[in-house]
Jmol script that loads the backbone (N, CA, C; Angstrom):
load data "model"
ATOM      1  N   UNK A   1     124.711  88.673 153.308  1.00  0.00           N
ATOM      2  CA  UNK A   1     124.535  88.260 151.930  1.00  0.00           C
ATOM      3  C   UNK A   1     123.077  88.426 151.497  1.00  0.00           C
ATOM      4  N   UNK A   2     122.182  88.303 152.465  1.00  0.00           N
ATOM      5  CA  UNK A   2     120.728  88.370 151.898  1.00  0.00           C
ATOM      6  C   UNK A   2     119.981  89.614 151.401  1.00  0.00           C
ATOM      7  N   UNK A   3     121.014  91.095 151.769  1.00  0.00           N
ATOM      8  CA  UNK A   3     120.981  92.357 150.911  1.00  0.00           C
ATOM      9  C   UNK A   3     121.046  92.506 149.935  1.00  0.00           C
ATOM     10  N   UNK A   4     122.330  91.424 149.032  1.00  0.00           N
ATOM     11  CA  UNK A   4     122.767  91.527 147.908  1.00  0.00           C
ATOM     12  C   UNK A   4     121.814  90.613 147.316  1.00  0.00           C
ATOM     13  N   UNK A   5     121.749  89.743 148.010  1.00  0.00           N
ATOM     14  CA  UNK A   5     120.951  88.368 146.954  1.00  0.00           C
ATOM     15  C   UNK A   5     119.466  89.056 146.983  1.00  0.00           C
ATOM     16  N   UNK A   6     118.985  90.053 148.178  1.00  0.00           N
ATOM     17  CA  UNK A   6     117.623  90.295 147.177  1.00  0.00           C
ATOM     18  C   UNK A   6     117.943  91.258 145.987  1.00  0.00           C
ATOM     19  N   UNK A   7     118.660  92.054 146.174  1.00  0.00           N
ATOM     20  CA  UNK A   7     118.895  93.334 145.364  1.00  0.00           C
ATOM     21  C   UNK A   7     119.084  92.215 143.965  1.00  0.00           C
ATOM     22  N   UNK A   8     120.217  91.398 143.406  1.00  0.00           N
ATOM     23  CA  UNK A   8     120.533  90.605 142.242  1.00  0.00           C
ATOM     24  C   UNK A   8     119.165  90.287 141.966  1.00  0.00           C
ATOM     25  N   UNK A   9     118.653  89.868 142.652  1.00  0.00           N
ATOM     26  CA  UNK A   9     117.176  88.867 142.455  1.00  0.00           C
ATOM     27  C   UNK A   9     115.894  90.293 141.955  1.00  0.00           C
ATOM     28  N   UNK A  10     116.023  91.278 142.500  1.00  0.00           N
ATOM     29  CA  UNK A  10     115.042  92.280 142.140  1.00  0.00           C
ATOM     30  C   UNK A  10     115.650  92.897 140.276  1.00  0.00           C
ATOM     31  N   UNK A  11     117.012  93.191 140.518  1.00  0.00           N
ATOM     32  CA  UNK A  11     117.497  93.611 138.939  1.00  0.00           C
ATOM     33  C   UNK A  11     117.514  92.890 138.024  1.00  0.00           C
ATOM     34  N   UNK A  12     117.391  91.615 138.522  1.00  0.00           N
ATOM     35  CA  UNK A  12     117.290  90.633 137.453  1.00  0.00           C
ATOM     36  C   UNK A  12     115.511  90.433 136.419  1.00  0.00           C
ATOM     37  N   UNK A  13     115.139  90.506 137.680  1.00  0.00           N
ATOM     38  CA  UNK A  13     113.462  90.536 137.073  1.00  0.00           C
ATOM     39  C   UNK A  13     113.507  91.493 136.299  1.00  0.00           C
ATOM     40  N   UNK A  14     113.699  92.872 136.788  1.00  0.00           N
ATOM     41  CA  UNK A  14     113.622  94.205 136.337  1.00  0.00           C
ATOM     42  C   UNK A  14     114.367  94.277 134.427  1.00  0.00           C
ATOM     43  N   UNK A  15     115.606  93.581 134.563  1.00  0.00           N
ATOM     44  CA  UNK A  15     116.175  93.145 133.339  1.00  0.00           C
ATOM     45  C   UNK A  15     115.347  92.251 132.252  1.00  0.00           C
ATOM     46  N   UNK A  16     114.536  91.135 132.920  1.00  0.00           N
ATOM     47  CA  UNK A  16     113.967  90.117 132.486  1.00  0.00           C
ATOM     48  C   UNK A  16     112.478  90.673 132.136  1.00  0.00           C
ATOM     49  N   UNK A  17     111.838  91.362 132.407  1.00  0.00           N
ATOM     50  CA  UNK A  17     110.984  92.057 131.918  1.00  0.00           C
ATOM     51  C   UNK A  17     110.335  92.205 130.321  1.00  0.00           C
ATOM     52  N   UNK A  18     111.457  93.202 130.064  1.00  0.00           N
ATOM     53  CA  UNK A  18     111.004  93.641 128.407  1.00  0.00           C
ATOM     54  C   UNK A  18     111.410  92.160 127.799  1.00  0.00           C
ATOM     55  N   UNK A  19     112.220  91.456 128.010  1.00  0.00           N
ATOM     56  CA  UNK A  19     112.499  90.299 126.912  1.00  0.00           C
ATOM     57  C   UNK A  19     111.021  89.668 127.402  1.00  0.00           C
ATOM     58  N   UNK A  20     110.739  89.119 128.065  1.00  0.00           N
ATOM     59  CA  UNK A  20     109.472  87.996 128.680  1.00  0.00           C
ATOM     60  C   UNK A  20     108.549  88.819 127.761  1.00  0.00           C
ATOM     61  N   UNK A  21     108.097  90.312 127.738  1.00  0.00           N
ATOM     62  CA  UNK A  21     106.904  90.842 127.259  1.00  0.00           C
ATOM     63  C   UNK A  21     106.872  90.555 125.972  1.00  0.00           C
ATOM     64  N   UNK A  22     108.038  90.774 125.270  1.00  0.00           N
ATOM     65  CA  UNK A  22     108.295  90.755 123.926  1.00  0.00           C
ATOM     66  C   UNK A  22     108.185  89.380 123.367  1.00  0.00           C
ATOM     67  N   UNK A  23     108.866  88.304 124.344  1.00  0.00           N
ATOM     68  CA  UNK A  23     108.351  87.042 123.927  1.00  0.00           C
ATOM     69  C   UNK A  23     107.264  86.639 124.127  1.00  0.00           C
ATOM     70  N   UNK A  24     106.474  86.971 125.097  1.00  0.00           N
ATOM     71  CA  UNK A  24     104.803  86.720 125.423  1.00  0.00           C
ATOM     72  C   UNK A  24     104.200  87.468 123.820  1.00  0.00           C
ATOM     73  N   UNK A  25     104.581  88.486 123.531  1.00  0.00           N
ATOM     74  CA  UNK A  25     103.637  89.142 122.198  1.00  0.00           C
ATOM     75  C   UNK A  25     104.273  88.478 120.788  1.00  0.00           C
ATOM     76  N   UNK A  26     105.259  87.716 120.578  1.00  0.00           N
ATOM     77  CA  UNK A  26     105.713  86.950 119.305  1.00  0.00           C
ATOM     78  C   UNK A  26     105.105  85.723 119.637  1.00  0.00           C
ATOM     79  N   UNK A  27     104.295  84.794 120.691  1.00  0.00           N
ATOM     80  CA  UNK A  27     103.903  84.188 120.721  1.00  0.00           C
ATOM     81  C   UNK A  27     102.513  84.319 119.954  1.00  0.00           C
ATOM     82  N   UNK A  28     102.084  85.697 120.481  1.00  0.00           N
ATOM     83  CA  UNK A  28     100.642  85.761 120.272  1.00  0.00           C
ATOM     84  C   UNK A  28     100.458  86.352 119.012  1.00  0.00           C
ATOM     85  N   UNK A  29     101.963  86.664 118.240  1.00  0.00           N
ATOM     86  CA  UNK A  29     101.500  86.878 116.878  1.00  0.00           C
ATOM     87  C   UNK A  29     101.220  85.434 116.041  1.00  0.00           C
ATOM     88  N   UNK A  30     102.256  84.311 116.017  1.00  0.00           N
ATOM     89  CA  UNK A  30     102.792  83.254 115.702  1.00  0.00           C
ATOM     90  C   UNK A  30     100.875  82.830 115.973  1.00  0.00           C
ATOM     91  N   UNK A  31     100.397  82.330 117.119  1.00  0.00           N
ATOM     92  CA  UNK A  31      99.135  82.051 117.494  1.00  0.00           C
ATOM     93  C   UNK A  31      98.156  82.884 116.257  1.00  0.00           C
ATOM     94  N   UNK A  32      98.095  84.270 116.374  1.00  0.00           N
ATOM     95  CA  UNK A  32      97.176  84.821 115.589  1.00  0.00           C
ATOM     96  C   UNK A  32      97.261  84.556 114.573  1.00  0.00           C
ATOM     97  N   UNK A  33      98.609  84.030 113.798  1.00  0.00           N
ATOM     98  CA  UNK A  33      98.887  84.171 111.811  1.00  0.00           C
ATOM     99  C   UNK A  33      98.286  82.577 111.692  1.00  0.00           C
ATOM    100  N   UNK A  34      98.692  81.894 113.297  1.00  0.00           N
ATOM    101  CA  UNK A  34      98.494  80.074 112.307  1.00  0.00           C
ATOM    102  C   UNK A  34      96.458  80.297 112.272  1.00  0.00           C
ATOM    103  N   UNK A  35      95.956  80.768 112.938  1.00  0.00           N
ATOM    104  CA  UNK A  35      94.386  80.901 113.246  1.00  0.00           C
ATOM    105  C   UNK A  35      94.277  81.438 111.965  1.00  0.00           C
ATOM    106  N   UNK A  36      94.454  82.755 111.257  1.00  0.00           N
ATOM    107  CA  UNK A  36      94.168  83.184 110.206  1.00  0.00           C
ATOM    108  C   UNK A  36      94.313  82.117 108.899  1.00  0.00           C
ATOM    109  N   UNK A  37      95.367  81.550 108.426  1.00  0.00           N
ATOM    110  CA  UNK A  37      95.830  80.918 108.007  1.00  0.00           C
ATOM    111  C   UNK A  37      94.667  79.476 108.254  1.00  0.00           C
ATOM    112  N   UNK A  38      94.186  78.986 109.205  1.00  0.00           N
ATOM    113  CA  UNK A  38      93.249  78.307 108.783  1.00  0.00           C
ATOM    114  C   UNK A  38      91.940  78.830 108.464  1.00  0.00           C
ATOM    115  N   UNK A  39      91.735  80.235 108.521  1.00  0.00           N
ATOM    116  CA  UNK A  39      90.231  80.246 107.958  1.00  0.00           C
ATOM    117  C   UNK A  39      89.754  80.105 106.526  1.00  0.00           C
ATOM    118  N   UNK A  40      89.131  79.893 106.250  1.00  0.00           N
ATOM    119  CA  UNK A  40      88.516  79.509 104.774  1.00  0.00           C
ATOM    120  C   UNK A  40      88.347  80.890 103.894  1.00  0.00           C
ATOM    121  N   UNK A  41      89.121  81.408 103.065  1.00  0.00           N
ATOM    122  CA  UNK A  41      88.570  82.764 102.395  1.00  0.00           C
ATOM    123  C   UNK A  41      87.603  82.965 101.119  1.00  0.00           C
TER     124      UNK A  41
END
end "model"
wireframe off; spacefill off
backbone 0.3
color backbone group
């Protein structure tokens, strides 16, 4: 079983990837607009 369970465990990351990146960079837009949004113009 420990063939399969690494293999599941490696495709899964591999799957989990682009979503995590994509949510790591909507964070850092959300972060960048509230910062703008307080500067004084």
């Amino acid at each position: 079983m420990g063939i399969f369970d690494n293999y599941s465990v490696k495709r899964q990351i591999i799957n989990s990837g682009p979503v995590i990146a994509s949510q790591l960079l909507l964070v850092d837009e959300v972060i960048r607009a509230g910062r703008n949004m307080r500067k004084p113009n």
